[in-house]
N, C-alpha and C positions, 0 to 999 in steps of 0.2 A: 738240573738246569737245562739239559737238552732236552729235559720230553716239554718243559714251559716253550724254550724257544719252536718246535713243532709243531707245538698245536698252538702259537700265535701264528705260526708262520700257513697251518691249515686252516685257521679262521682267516685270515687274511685273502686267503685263495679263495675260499666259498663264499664269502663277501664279495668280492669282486666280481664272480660268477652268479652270484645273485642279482650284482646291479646291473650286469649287462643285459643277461638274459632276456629281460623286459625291454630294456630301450630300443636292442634289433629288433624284437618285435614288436615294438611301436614304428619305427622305421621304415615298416614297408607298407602304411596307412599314409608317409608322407605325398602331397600333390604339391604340382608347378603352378601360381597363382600369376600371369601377368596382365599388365590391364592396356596390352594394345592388341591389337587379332595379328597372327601370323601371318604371312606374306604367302600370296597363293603358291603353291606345290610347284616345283620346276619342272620341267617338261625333260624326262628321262627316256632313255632308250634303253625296252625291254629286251632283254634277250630272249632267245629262242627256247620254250620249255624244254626241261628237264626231268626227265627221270624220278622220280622218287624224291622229288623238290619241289616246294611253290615259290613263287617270286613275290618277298614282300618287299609293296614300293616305295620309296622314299618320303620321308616325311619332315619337318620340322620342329625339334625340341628346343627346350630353353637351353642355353648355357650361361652360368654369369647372368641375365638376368638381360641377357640379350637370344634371338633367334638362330641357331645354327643349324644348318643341312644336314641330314642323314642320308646317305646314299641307301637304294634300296640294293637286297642281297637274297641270295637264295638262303629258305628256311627248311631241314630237311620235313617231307611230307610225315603229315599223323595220320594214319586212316580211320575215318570216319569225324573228323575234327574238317576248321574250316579256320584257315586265318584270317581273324580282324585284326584288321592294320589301323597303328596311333590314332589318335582325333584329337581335337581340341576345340573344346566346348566352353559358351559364354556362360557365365552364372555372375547375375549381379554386375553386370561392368568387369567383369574377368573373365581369362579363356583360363580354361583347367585344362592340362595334358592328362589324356588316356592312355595307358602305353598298350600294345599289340599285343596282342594272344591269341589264343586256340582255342574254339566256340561247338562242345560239340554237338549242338542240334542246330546249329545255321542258325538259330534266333535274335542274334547280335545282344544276348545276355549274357559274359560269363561266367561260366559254369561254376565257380565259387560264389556267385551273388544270384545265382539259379535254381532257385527251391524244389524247381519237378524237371532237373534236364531230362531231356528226350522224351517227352511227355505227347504220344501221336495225336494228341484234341486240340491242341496248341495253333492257332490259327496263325 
């Protein structure tokens, strides 16, 4: 009786671990679709560079299905990397948010959607 309830209780667990597994990785394919433009970028006071940091600026995400401020923040430096900071881009009567990464050939491709980063022919 107890090796049945185990290994119901082991297919249970792999089960479940099977159905997650996919969805968190469909998950980070998800994008913010809204259909009014964001309000222009607030006027921030940069601070004084830093050391072994870049300052990324502030930018505006969705929340709720309304526009909320993100304060900008120091991001520690990557060297040889270059941060692009959020966007939001119209498609169709929609803005799509971009979120902010780390680019490392300066191309403003990144480097998971970059088939030849660092490629020197690359105009």
């Amino acid at each position: 009786m107890k090796k049945i309830v185990l290994a119901a209780a082991a297919a249970t667990v792999l089960g479940v671990g099977a159905f997650t597994i996919p969805v968190a990785a469909q998950a980070q394919g998800v994008s913010v679709h809204i259909g009014s433009p964001p309000p222009p970028p607030r006027v921030e006071h940069v601070p004084p560079p830093r050391h072994g940091y870049v300052w990324a600026p502030g930018h505006w995400e969705a929340r709720h299905g309304r526009y909320a401020w993100v304060q900008g923040n120091w991001k520690r430096e990557r060297p040889g990397y270059a941060w692009r900071a959020p966007s939001w881009e119209e498609r169709d009567g929609h803005y799509v948010y971009r979120s902010g990464q780390w680019d490392r050939d300066h191309d403003g491709v990144p480097d998971r959607y970059d088939h030849k980063p660092d490629n020197p022919n690359r105009s």
